[in-house]
C-alpha positions as CSV (number, residue, x, y, z in Angstrom):
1,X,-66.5,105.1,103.7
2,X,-67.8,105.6,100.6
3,X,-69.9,108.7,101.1
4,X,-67.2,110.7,99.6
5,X,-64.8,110.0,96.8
6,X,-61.1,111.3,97.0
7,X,-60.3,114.7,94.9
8,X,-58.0,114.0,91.8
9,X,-55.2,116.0,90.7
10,X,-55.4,115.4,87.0
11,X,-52.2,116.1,85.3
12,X,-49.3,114.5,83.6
13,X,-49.7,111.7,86.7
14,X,-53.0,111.2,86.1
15,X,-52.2,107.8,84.7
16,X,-55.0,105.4,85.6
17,X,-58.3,105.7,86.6
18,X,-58.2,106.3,90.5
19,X,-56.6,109.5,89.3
20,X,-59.1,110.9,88.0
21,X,-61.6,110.5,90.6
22,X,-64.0,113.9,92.1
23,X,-65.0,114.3,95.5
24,X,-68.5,114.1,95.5
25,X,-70.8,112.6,98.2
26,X,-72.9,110.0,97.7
27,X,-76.7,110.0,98.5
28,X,-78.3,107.5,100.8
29,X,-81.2,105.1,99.1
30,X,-84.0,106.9,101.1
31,X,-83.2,110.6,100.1
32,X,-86.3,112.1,98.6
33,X,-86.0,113.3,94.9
34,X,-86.5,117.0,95.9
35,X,-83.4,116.9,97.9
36,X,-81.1,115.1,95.1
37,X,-82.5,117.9,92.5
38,X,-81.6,120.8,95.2
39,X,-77.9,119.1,95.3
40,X,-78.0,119.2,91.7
41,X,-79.0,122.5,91.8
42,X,-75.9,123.7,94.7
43,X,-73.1,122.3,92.7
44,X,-74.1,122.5,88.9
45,X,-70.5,120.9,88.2
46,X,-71.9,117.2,89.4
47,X,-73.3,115.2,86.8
48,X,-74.1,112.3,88.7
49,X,-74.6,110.8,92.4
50,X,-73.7,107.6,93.8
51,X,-76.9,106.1,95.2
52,X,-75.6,104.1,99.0
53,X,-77.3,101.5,101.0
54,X,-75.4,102.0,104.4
55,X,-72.0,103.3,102.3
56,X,-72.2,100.3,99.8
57,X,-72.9,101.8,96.4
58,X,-76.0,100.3,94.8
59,X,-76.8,102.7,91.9
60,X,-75.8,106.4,90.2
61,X,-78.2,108.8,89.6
62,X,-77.2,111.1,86.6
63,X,-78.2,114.6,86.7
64,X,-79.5,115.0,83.2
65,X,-81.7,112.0,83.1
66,X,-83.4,112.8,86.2
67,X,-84.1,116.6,85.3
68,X,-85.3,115.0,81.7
69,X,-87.6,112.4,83.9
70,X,-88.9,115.3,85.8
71,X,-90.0,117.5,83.1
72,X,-91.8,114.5,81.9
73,X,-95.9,115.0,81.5
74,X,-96.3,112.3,83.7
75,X,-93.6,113.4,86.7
76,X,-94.3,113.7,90.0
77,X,-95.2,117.5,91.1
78,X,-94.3,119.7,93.6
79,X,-90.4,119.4,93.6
């Protein structure tokens, strides 16, 4: 399942990529926007979601380019 990623443990085996990884849940497709700023907002150490379609990863949302979209003029209101 890709909902979560396994937890690194960076250090002098941290030799390749997999290593390196964060555990950090991913966010189904149909999540509303208010909910993905609130997660942003719980764990201010996340820069970015993975963005699932029944576990299969179809996108990343990245913390600072949605909180720039949001404070936008033209955003949406109310989140």
């Amino acid at each position: 399942m890709l909902g979560s990623l396994e937890r690194a443990k960076p250090g002098v085996n941290a030799d390749c990529a997999g290593h390196l990884v964060l555990q950090i849940p991913g966010v189904d497709a149909s999540v509303n926007v208010a909910d993905v700023v609130e997660m942003f907002r719980k764990e201010p150490t996340w820069t970015a979601l993975a963005v699932l379609d029944k576990d299969r990863p179809i996108g990343m949302v990245h913390r600072d380019d949605l909180l720039i979209f949001l404070s936008r003029p033209a955003a949406p209101r109310g989140l």
